[in-house]
C-alpha positions in Angstrom: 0.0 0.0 0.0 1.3 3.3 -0.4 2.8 5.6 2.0 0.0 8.3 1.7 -2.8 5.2 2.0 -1.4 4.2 5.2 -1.0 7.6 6.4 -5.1 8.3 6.2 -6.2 4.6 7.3 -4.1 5.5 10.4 -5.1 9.2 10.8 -8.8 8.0 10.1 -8.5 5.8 13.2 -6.7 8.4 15.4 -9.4 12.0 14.7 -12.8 11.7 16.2 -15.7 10.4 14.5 -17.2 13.5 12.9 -13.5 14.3 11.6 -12.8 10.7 10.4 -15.9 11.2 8.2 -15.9 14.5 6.6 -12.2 13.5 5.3 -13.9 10.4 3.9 -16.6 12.7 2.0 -14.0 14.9 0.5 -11.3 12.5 -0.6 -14.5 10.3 -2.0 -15.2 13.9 -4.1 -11.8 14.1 -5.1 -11.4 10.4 -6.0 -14.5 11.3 -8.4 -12.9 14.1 -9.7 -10.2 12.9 -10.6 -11.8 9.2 -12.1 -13.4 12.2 -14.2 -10.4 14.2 -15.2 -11.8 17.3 -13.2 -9.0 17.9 -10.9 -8.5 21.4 -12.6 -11.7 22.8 -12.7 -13.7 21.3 -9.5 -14.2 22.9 -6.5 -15.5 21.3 -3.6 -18.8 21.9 -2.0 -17.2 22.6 1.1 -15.3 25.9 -0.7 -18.7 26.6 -2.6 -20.6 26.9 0.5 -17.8 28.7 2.3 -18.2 31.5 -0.5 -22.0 31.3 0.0 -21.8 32.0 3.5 -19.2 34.7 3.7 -21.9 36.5 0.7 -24.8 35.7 3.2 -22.8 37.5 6.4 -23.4 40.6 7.7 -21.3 43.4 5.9 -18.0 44.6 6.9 -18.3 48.2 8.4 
């Protein structure tokens, strides 16, 4: 197994459960992105959603 796959399985084990699984969701999104040769022009819906919310907040004074 590669160094990198080892690395997560173990770091999966160590960070708490809500942790463990977010990573999961985002490398599953960039597993599909890159099985679709998106790499370079997908953004993840955790960066989308950041933008939305920092356009919903209140405005800077």
């Amino acid at each position: 197994m590669e160094a990198i796959a080892e690395k997560l399985e173990a770091k999966l084990q160590e960070w708490a459960p809500a942790t463990s699984q977010r990573v999961r969701v985002l490398v599953d999104e960039i597993i599909e992105l890159a099985d679709n040769d998106a790499l370079d022009i997908g953004r993840s819906r955790a960066v989308e959603q950041e933008v939305l919310d920092l356009l919903d907040g209140p405005a800077p004074r």
